[in-house]
Steps between C-alpha positions, in 0.01 A plus 500: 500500500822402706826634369764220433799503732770249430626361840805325351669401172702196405767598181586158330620397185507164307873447501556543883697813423595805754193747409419813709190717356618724272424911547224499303349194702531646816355789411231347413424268806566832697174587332289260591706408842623674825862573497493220777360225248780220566664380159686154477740463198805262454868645518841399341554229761124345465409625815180663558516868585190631671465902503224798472410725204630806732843316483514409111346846438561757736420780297165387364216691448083457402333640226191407624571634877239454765 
């Protein structure tokens, strides 16, 4: 079948808190995302910060490379 690709990811939590993926997490959507996959998450000052995997993870690799 088709592999899954995640073309973006939305972090949120239930208090309206600053929350950026931690390293585990972006690992993780590196795996199943380009390093281009846009990710939205909310910052210190409520604003929404829109970046790429490459940029939260620049050093990320595949174990499952293709």
């Amino acid at each position: 079948g088709p592999a899954i690709r995640i073309r973006a990811v939305a972090v949120v939590n239930l208090n309206g808190a600053a929350c950026m993926p931690c390293g585990a997490c972006r690992q993780t959507i590196l795996e199943f995302a380009s390093s281009e996959t846009e990710v939205f998450y909310p910052s210190a000052d409520g604003a929404t910060v829109a970046t790429t995997v490459a940029a939260l993870l620049p050093a990320g690799f595949r174990l499952n490379a293709e």
